[in-house]
C-alpha positions in Angstrom: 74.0 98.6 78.1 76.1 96.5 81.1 75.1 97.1 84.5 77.8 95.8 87.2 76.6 94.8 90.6 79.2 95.2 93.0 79.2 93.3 96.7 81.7 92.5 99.6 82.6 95.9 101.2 82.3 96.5 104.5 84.7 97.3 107.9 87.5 95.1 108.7 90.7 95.3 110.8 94.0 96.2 110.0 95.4 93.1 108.8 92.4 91.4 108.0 90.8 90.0 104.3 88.1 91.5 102.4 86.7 89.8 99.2 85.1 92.0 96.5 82.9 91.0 93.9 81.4 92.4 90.7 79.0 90.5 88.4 78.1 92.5 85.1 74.9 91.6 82.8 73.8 93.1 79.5 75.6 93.2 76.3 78.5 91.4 77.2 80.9 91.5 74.6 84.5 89.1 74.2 86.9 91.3 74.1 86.8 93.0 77.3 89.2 93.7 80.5 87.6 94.0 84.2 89.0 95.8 87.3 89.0 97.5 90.2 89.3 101.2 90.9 89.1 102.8 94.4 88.9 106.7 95.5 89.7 107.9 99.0 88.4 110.8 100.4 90.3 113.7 98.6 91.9 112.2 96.5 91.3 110.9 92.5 90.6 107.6 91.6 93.4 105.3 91.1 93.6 101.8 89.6 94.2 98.4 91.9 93.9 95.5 89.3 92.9 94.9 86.2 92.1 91.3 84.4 92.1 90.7 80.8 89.7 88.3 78.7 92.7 86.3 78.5 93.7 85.8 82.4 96.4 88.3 82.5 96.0 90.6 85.4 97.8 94.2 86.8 98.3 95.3 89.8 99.1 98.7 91.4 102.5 98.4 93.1 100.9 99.4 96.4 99.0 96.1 96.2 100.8 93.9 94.6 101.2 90.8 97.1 98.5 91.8 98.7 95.4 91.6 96.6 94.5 89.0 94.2 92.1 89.4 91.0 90.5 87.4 89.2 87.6 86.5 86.8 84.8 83.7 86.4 83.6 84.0 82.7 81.4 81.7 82.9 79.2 84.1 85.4 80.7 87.3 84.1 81.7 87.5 87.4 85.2 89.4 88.4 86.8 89.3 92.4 89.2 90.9 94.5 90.5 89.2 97.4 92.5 91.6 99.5 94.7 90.7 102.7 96.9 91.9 104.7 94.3 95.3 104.4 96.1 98.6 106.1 94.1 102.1 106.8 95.5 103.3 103.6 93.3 100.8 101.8 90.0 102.6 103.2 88.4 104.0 100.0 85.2 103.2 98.0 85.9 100.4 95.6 84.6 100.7 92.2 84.4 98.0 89.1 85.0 98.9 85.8 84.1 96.7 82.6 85.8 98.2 79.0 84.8 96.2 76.1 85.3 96.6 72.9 83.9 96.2 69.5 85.9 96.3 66.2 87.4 100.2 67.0 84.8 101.0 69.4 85.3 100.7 73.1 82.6 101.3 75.6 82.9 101.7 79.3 81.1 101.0 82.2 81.5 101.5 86.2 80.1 99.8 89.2 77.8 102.0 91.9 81.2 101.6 94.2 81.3 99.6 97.7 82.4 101.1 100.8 85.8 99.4 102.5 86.7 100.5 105.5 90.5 99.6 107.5 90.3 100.6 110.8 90.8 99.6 114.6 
């Protein structure tokens, strides 16, 4: 099993900076790619980034120069830094962990963090 510990949420001002983080533990396994999800209110759950084992990273166009992932393997830790936050942002953050193992992929999500845009 991996358990992912999610932190850094909270209520900030349009235009301000948030930093998320997410440290998994468990059965780590090598092959693996770690990201962040969010779901507003109504609506489903969308990607924002995503980071591979190897550094390369994705980005939802509706981020992209905004937010900023990226991952510490040496603490298993994965981070989100987002600026220039709008309202549209608000939503509850979640991580997400996929490894896999020869054929077999196993996936794993965060509790979810609150992040709240707003004047």
């Amino acid at each position: 099993q991996v358990q992912l510990v999610e932190s850094g949420g909270g209520l900030v001002q349009p235009g301000g900076s948030l930093r998320l983080s997410c440290a998994a533990s468990g059965r780590l396994l090598s092959r693996n790619v770690m990201g962040w999800y969010r779901q507003a209110p109504g609506k489903q759950r969308e990607l924002v980034a995503t980071v591979n084992d190897d550094g390369s990273t994705n980005y939802a166009d509706s981020v992209k120069g905004r937010f900023t992932i990226s991952r510490d393997n040496a603490k298993n830790t994965v981070y989100l830094q987002m600026n220039s936050l709008k309202p549209e942002d608000t939503a509850v953050y979640y991580c997400n962990r996929r490894q896999w193992l020869k054929v077999q992929d196993y996936d794993y999500w965060g509790q979810g963090t609150q992040v709240t845009v707003a004047s």
